[in-house]
C-alpha positions as CSV (number, residue, x, y, z in Angstrom):
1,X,2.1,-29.6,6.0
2,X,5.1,-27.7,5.6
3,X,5.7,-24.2,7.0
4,X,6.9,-21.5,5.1
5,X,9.5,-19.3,5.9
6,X,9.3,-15.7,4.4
7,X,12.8,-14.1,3.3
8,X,12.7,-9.7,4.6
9,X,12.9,-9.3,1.5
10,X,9.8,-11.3,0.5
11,X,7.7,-10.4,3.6
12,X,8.4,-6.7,2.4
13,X,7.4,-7.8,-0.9
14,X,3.7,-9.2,0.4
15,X,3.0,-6.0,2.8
16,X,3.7,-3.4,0.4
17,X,1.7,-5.5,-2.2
18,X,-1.3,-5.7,0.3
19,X,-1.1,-2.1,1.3
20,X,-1.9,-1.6,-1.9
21,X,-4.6,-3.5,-2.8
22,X,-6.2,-1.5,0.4
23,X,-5.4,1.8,-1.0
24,X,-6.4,0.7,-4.8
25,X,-9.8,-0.7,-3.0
26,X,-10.9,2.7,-0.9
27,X,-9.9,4.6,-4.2
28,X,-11.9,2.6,-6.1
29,X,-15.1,2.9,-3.9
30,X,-14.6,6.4,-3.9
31,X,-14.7,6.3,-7.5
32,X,-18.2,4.8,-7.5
33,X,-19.1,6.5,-5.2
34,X,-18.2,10.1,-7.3
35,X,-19.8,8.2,-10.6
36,X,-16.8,7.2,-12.1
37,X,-17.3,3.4,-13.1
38,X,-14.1,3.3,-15.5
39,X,-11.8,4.2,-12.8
40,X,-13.5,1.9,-10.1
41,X,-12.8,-1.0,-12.3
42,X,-9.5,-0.1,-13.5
43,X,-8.4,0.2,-9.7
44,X,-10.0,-3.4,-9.0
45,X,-7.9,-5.1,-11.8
46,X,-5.3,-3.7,-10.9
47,X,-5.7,-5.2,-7.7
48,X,-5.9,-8.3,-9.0
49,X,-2.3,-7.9,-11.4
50,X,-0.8,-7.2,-7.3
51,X,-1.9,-10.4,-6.0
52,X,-1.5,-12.3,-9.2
53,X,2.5,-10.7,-9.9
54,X,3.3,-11.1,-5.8
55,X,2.0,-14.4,-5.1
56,X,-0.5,-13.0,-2.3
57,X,-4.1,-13.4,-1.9
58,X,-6.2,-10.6,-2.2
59,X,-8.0,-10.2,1.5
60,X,-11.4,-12.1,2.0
61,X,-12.9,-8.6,2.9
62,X,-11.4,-7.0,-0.2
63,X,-12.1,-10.1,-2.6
64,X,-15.7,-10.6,-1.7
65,X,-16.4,-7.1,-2.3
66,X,-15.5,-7.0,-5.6
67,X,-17.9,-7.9,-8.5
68,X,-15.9,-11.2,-10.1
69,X,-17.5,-10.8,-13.5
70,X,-17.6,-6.9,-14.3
71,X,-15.1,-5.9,-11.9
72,X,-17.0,-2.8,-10.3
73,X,-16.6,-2.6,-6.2
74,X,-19.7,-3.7,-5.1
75,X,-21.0,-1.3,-2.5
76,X,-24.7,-2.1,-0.7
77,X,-27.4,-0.4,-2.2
78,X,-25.2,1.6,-4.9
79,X,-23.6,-1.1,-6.9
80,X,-24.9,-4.2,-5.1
81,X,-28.3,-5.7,-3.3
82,X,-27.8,-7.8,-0.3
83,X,-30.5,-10.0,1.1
84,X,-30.4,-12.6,3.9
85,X,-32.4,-16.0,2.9
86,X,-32.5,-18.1,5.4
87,X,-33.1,-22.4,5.2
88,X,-33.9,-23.6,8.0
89,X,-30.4,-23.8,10.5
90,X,-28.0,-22.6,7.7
91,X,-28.4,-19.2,5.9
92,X,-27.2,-17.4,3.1
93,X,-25.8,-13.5,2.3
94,X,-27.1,-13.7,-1.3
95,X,-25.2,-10.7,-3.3
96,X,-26.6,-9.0,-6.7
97,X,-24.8,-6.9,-8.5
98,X,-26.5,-4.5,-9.9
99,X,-24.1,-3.5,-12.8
100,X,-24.4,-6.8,-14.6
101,X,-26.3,-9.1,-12.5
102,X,-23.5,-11.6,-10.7
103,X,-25.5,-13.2,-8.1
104,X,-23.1,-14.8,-5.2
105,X,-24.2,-16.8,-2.3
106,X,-21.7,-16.9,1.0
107,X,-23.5,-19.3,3.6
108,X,-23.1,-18.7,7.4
109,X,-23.9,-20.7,10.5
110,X,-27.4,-19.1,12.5
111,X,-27.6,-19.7,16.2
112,X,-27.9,-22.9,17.6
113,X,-30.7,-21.8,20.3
């Protein structure tokens, strides 16, 4: 595995892009959360063009809180349903969207008492 070395002017590059993907995100939950759907999504693709034009991966707290099929931040118990469903050692976050119904299942290790 090779490392990567990051010109200034490329290192620049990826923090200002992921700056604004976090300012893009908080505007866009604000948006839902003043009723405005068309804006919320508008913000959330644009934070995909970011990543997409920069080369840099939209942030696992950012990604998986966006709806990947209608684009709408998905906020618990506003624009999302989260349950816990567990199966014996491993358990899942099961996510609903409530817009359009995207269901999304992120597993996680339970104790191991």
């Amino acid at each position: 595995m090779t490392s990567r070395k990051w010109s200034k002017k490329t290192a620049l590059a990826r923090d200002i892009a992921l700056q604004r993907m976090q300012i893009l995100f908080d505007n866009a939950v604000r948006s839902v959360r003043n009723s405005n759907i068309k804006f919320a999504r508008r913000y959330c693709i644009l934070i995909k063009k970011i990543s997409m034009r920069n080369k840099v991966k939209i942030p696992r707290r950012i990604k998986r809180m966006i709806c990947k099929n209608c684009f709408i931040p998905l906020i618990p118990g506003v624009t999302c349903r989260v349950r816990i469903k567990s199966e014996g050692r491993n358990s899942r976050i099961v996510v609903t969207c409530l817009v359009c119904g995207w269901v999304h299942r992120y597993r996680f290790k339970g104790s191991r008492t």
